[in-house]
N, C-alpha and C positions, 0 to 999 in steps of 0.2 A: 616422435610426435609429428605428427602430419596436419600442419597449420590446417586453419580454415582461410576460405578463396578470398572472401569478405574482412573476416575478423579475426588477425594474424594471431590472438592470443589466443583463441578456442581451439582445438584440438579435433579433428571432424568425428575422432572414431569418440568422444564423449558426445557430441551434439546430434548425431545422427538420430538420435532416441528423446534428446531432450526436451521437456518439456515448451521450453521458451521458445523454441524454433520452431514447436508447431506453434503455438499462440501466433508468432511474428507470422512464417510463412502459409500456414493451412488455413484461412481466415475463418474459411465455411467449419470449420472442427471445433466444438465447443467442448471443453474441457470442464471437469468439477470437480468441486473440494478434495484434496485427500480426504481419509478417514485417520484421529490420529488414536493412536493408541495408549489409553491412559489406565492405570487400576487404581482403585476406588484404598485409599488408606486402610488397613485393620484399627480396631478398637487399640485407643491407645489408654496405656497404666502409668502412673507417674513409678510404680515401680521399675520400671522399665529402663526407666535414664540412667541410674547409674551404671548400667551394662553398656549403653550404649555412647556414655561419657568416655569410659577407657575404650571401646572402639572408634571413637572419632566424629562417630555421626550425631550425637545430640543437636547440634544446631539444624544441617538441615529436616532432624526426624521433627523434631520443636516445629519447624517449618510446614509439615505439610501433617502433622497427626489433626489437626483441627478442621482436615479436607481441603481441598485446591478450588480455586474459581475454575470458571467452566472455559475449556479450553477453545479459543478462536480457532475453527481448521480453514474458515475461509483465510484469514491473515497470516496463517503460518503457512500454505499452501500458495499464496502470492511470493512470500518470500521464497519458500524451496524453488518455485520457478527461476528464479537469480542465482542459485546455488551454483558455480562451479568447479565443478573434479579436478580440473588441470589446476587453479590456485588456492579451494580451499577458502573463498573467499563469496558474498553477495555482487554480484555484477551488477550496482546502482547509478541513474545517474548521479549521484552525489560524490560516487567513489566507491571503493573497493572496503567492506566490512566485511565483518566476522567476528565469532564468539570464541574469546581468548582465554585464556587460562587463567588471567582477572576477573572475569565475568564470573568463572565457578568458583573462584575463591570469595567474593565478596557477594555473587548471588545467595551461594549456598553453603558457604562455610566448608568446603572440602579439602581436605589436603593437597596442596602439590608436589612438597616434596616427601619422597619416599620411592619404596620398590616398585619396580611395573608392575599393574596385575597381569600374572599370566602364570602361567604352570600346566599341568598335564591334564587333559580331558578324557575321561574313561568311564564309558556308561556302563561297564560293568557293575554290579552289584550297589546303585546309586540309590533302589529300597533301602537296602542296608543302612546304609551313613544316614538317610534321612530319619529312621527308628532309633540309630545311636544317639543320634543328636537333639530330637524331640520327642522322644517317647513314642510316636507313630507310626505305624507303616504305611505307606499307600499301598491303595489294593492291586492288588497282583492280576495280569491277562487272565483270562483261562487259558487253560491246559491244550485244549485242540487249537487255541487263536493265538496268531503271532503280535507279538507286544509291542504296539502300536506308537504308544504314549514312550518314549523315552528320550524323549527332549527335559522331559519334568513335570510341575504337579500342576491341575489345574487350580483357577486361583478360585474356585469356590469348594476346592479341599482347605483352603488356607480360613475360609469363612466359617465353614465345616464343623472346624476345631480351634479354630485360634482370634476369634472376632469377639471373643466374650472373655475379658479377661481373666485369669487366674484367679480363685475362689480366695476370699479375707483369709486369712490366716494359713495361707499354704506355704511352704517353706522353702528356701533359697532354692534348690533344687528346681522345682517346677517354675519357681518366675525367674530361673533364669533360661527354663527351655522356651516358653512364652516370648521372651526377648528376644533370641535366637531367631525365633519364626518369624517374628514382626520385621527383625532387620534383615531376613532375607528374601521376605515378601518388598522391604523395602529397594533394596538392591536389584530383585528382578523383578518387579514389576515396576517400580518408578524410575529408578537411575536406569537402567539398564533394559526398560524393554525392546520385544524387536516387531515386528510387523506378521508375524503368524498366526498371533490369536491370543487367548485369555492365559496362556500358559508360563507358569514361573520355572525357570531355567536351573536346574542340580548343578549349571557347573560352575555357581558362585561358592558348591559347599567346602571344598576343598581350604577355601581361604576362610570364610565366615565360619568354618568350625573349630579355627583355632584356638589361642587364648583370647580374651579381650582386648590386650593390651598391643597382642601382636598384630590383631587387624587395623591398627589405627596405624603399621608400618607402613603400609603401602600407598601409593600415589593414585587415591580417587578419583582425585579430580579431571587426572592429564587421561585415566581408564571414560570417564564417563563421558569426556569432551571427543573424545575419539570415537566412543561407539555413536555419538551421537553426527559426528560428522558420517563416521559409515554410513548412518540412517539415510542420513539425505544424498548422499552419493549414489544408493541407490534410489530414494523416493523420488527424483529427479527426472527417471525416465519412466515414471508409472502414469500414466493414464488412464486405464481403465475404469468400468463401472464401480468396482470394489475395490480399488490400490488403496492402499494404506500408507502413516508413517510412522517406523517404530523410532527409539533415539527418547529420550529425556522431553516430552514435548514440551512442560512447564519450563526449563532450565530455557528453553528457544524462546518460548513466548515471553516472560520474565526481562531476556536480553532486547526482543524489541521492542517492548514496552519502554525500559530505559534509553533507547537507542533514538527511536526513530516515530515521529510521530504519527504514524500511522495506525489506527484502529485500537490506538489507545485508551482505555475506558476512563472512565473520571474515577477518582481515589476519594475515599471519606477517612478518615480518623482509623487507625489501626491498632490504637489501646497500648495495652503496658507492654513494654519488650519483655522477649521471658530471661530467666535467667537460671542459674543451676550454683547452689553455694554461694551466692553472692557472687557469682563471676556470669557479666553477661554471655549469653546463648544466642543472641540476634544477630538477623544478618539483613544485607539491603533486600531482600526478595521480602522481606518482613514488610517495606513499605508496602506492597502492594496485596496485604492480607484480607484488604477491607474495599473491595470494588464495585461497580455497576457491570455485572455480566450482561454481555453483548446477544443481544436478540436479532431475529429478523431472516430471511430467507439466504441460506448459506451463499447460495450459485451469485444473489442479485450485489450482496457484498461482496464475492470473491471478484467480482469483475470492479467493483468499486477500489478495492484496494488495488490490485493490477493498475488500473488507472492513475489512480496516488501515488504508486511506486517510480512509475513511470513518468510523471510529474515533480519525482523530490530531486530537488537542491541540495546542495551542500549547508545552505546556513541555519535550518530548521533542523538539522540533524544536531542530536545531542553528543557529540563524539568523550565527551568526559564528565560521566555521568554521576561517576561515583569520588568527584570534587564538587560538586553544588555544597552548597551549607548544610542544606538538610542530612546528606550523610554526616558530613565530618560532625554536626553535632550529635549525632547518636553516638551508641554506647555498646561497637560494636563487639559480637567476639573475638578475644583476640588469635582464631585461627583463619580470620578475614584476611589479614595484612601479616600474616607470618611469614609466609615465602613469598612476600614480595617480589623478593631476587629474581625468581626463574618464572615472572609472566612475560618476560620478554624473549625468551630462550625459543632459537628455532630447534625443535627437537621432537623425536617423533612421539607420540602419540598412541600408547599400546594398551590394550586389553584383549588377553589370549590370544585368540586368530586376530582379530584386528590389529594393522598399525597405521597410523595416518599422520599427517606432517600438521603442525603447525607452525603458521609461517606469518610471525608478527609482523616483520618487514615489508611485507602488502598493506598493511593497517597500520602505519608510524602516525597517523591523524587521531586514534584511539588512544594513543598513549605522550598526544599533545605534540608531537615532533612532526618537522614538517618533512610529508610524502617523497619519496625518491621515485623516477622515472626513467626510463624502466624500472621496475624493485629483480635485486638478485633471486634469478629464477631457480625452483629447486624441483625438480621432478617429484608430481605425487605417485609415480609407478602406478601401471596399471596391474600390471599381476599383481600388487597386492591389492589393491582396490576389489581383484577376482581372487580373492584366498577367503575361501567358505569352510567350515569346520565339517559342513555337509559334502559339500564336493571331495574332499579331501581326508577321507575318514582312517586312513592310516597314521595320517600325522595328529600324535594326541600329546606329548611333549611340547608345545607353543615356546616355550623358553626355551628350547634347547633350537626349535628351527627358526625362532628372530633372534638368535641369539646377535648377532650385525647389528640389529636395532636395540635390542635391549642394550649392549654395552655402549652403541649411543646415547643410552638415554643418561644412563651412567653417566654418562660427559657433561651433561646438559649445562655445567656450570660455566663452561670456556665455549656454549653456543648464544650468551646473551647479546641480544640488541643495546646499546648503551648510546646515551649523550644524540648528537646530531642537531640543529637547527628546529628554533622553534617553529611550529605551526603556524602559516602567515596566509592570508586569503589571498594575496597577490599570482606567487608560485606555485600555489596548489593550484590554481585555474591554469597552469600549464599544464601539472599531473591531468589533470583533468579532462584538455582537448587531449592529451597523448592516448588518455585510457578509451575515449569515443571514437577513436580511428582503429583502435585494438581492439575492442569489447562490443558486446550485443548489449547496449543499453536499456533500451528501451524494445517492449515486446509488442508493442501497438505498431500497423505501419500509418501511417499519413494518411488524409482522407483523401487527397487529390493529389497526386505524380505530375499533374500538366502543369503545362506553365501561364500564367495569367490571361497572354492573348490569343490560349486556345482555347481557352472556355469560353461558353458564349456571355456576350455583353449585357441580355437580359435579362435582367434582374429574377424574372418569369421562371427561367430555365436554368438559376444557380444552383439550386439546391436539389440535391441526391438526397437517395431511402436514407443514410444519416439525419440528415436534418430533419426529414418528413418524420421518424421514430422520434426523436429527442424533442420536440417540440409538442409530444402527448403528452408532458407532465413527465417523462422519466429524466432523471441525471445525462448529462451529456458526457461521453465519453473524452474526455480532458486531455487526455494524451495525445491522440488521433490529432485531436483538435491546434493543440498546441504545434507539432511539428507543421500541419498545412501551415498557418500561422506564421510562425519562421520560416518555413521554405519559401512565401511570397515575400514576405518582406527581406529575404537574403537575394530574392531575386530583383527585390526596388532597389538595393544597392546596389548590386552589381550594375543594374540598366542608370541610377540617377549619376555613377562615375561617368560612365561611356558621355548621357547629355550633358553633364557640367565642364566636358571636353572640347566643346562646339565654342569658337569662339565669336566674345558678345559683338553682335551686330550684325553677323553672317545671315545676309536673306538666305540663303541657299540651305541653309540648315536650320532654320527655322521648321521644318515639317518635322524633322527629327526631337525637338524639344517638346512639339505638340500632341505627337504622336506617342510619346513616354509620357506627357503627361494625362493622356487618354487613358492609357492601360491603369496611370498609377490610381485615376479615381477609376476605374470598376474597379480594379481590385479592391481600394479602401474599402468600396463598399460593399463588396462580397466580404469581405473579413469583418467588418463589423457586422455584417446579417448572420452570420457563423455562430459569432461571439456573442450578439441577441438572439440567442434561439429558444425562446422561452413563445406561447402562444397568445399570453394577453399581456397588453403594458401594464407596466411596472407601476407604483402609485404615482413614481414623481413624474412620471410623462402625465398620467390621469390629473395630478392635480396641476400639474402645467396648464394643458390643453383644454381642460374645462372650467368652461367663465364661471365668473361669480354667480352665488345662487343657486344651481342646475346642480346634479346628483353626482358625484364624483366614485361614490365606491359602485358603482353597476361595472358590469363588466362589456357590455353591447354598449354602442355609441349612438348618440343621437343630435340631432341638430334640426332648427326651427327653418321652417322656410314659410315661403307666402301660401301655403294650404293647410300650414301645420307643420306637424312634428315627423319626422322619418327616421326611425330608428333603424343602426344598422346592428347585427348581432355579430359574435367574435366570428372570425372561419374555422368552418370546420377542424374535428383533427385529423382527419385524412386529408385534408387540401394538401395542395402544390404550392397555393399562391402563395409569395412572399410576400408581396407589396403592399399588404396591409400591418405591417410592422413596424410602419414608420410614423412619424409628429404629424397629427391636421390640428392647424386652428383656422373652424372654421364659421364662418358667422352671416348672419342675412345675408342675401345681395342687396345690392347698394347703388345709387348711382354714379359712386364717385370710387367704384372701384376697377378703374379699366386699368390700373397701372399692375401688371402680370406679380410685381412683386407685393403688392396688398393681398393679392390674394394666396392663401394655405392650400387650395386644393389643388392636382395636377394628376395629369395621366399618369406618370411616371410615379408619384407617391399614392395616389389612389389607383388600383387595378381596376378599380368596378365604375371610373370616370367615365362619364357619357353612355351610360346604361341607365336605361329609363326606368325612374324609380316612383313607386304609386304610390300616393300618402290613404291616410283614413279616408279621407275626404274625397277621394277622387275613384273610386268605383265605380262602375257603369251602372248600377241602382241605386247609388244615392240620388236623395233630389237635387235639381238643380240648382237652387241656390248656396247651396254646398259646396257647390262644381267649383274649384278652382280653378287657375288658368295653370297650362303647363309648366313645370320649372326651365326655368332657362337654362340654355348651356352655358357653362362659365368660360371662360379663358383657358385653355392652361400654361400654364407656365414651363418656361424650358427646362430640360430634365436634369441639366448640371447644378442647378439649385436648389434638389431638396435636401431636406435637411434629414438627418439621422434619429431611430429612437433614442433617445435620452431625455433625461431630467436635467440635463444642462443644454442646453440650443443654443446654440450660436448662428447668428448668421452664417449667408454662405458665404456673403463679398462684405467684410466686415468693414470694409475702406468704401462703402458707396453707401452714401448718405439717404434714405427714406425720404420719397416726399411727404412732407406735412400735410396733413386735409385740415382744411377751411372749416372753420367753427361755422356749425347755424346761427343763422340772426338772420330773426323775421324781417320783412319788410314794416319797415315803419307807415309806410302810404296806405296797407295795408288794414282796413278798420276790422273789430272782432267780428267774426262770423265768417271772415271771407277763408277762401281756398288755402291751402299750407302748402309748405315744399317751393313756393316762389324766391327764388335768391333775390338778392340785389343787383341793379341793372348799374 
């Protein structure tokens, strides 16, 4: 393993291709959805179950014969970018996850324990077996063409002949070769597909055509967790226009849906669990039979979840999901919680040419025990990770050459994780900093690299193409956003230790306390303009700032002066300007407002201050008694004093008291009819 230079626990010769490291490093490279690869259920017969009772599968086929929701490829494509080869694990900021061998037992009701699947792969005469075994043959090349097709069938031969169920009254014979077909459509096309295309794979027949009872020998679950990690080991470094991802995509989506709340749909009512003889058939994937399929442009969500991901915490993550109430009061099968024993078992993970590790002890937060730092590291190998049934067309025995790994698996019962310290949010926030000195956390980089007192101070000139985009109405990219964010305020700490180091009364370092405190308001308020990046106020600035009476839901601003009304309209969505994002209360002039702090308006909070503004009334052809006189220049006020958008305002010197204005009252000596406005002498 050849560390990475940055991120000691990546491995370079995985990342070099990986997906997240362009996101992080090629900024200009836009990336888009996988394509995932899903096949459409066959017509299902309630004849059918008890064939598929003695093989095992009834619960998950129950699961998906009524058809699957529509699968997220932007959300599950956010996630493979976190995928890593070297642990087999989601590289999150929340921590280190993954889809366990609990996850397939209680999603999908599969076996764990039992025999590897694996055995001898041999395309020779695989017509054959598939006419033994269903009555059918697939059609044969012609005679001058070399036979193209011998991966397997496609899956609109399976629609063909086997999508209409068996006719009323045909007899055990025929529905149980109907059976056959549906559970091997089910196996290779749902559990088991790969990323090549519509095509159902011959080399599950070898096992699916045994007896019934002997196909429920073998360990499902630990085959389908595996091919499904292969999936994304490799879907990781595809990029292209058409990359794909094969692998079980419901069994992934299903896990983050319970996992992690991101791009979670909302759930309605899921109706009656099924059941077979009175013994329940349900499993937790059952919860989510009844959903709001997810709409909307793939690319504009794919980047919204990235964002999310890259955003998640540790405490919104659902790490034990399947202890809420809602499971434990269901009525589940009891082949959910049968091999309990061996979901904590580090052991490999085989289905024919595949073998891959699972390695619970990166994920002790999944199974409620608290995290280890380092966690015991186990080589995922990379020659096997490169062991293709394609590349490698001599070797067609698979059990006889992982034989090393099969008789590992065989152990599996002296590799369990046991016992350890519970799960505690104190400690795990040390796994935590250890994993973001080790790990590619986060795939967004920071909006700004510099440091506060090298940007400029005008407000004018904070904001970059980020902000000018995200201020037309679209979402703001949270991530980005979030680390600039912490990098300034990691850098007001470091700088407010060094001034609270100065000691009190020292004239001579007095410029040093003032000069930190310089930087610390622009910056405040470049991070607050960041974090306001929206392009019209918000209601509770609108119903702040405009008086009683006057129009609050418009979106343009306006204000009464001595010629009328001057309406100002929102700025453009191309502008630069910032500076109209902030509080005015602004009202007549007055004569009694020369004190800088009565008055709301100021260069520095209005950009368009002392620019000559025309009202209705003052047009070079209106008549003249219309003509008003010019508005007058206001004051402005010093630029350390304005105030921020918000619906909360605060002063800016909360400690310095307002002067009070002097109530009117007429002059008494004053008889009616005379002049107004005269004070008291």
């Amino acid at each position: 393993m050849v560390n990475h230079p940055r991120y000691p626990l990546l491995d370079v010769f995985y990342d070099e291709q990986h997906r997240g490291r362009k996101l992080q490093e090629h900024v200009a490279e836009v990336l888009i959805p996988l394509r995932i690869r899903t096949h459409t259920p066959l017509a299902w017969d309630e004849r059918y179950a008890p064939f598929l009772h003695l093989a095992g599968f009834l619960p998950v086929a129950l699961l998906v014969k009524d058809g699957l929701p529509k699968m997220d490829n932007a959300a599950l494509t956010a996630l493979v970018d976190r995928w890593r080869p070297e642990t087999h694990t989601f590289h999150l900021p929340s921590g280190e996850m993954t889809v366990t061998l609990e996850d397939v037992a209680m999603l999908f009701g599969l076996p764990i324990d039992g025999q590897a699947v694996t055995g001898k792969i041999d395309a020779d005469g695989w017509r054959d077996r598939v006419e033994m075994l269903l009555g059918v043959r697939p059609a044969d090349p012609p005679e001058d063409a070399k036979d193209r097709k011998t991966t397997g069938v496609h899956s609109g031969w399976f629609s063909q002949h086997f999508n209409v169920p068996p006719p009323v009254g045909a007899d055990d014979v025929v529905v149980e070769r109907y059976a056959r077909a549906w559970l091997w459509h089910l196996v290779g096309g749902f559990l088991f597909p790969d990323s090549s295309g519509n095509t159902i794979s011959w080399m599950w027949l070898p096992i699916i055509g045994q007896e019934w009872d002997n196909i429920a020998n073998y360990s499902w679950g630990t085959a389908a967790l595996g091919w499904l990690y292969r999936q994304m080991c490799d879907g990781y470094r595809r990029s292209g226009g058409n990359a794909n991802l094969g692998g079980c995509a419901y069994l992934l989506q299903l896990w983050m849906w319970e996992h992690i709340p991101v791009g979670r749909p909302e759930r309605y009512a899921h109706g009656a669990l099924p059941s077979y003889e009175g013994s329940s058939a349900a499993t937790v994937g059952y919860l989510w039979h009844n959903i709001l399929n997810v709409h909307g442009n793939p690319g504009r969500r794919y980047l919204d979840y990235s964002n999310a991901l890259d955003c998640l915490s540790h405490r919104p993550v659902t790490w034990r999901p399947y202890n809420r109430g809602e499971v434990e009061n269901m009525h589940l099968a009891p082949i959910c919680r049968r091999d309990e024993e061996y979901w904590r078992s580090v052991c490999p993970l085989i289905c024919f040419y595949i073998v891959e590790h699972h390695l619970p002890c990166r994920v002790m937060s999944q199974f409620g025990c608290l995290q280890s730092y380092p966690p015991e590291h186990y080589d995922t190998n990379k020659e096997l990770h490169g062991t293709d049934h394609r590349k490698q067309r001599g070797a067609k025995d698979w059990k006889l050459k992982h034989q090393g790994h099969v008789n590992a698996w065989n152990a599996r019962a002296g590799t369990r994780m046991y016992g350890g310290a519970l799960h505690r949010d104190g400690p795990f926030m040390l796994y935590l900093d250890w994993l973001k000195q080790n790990a590619r956390l986060k795939l967004k980089i920071a909006l700004d690299s510099q440091y506060i007192e090298d940007l400029p101070s005008d407000p004018e000139d904070v904001f970059d193409e980020y902000d000018d985009l995200t201020r037309r109405g679209t979402h703001p990219q949270r991530d980005p956003l979030e680390d600039y964010i912490g990098q300034q305020l990691g850098r007001f700490a470091n700088e407010s230790r060094q001034a609270l180091s100065v000691p009190i009364g020292d004239p001579d370092k007095a410029s040093l306390l003032r000069s930190f405190m310089q930087r610390f308001h622009r910056g405040c308020r470049k991070m607050a303009y960041k974090l306001n990046c929206m392009a019209a106020p918000d209601v509770a600035e609108r119903d702040f700032a405009t008086p009683s009476g006057s129009a609050s839901g418009s979106a343009s601003r306006s204000r009464s002066t001595a010629t009328g009304t001057v309406t100002r309209s929102p700025p453009s969505a191309t502008s630069r300007r910032r500076g109209k994002e902030v509080a005015r209360q602004d009202s007549p002039p007055s004569d009694e407002s020369d004190d800088p702090e009565s008055s709301a308006d100021s260069e520095d909070i209005d950009p368009s201050y002392g620019q000559e503004e025309i009202g209705a009334s003052q047009l070079p052809d209106a008549p003249s008694p219309t003509q008003g006189s010019p508005r007058p220049k206001r004051r402005a006020r010093a630029p350390d004093r304005t105030d921020l958008v918000s619906g909360n305002l605060l002063p800016t010197e909360p400690g310095r008291a307002r002067r009070t204005k002097k109530p009117y009252t007429p002059n008494p000596s004053c008889g009616k009819g005379k002049g107004k406005g005269k004070g008291r002498k």
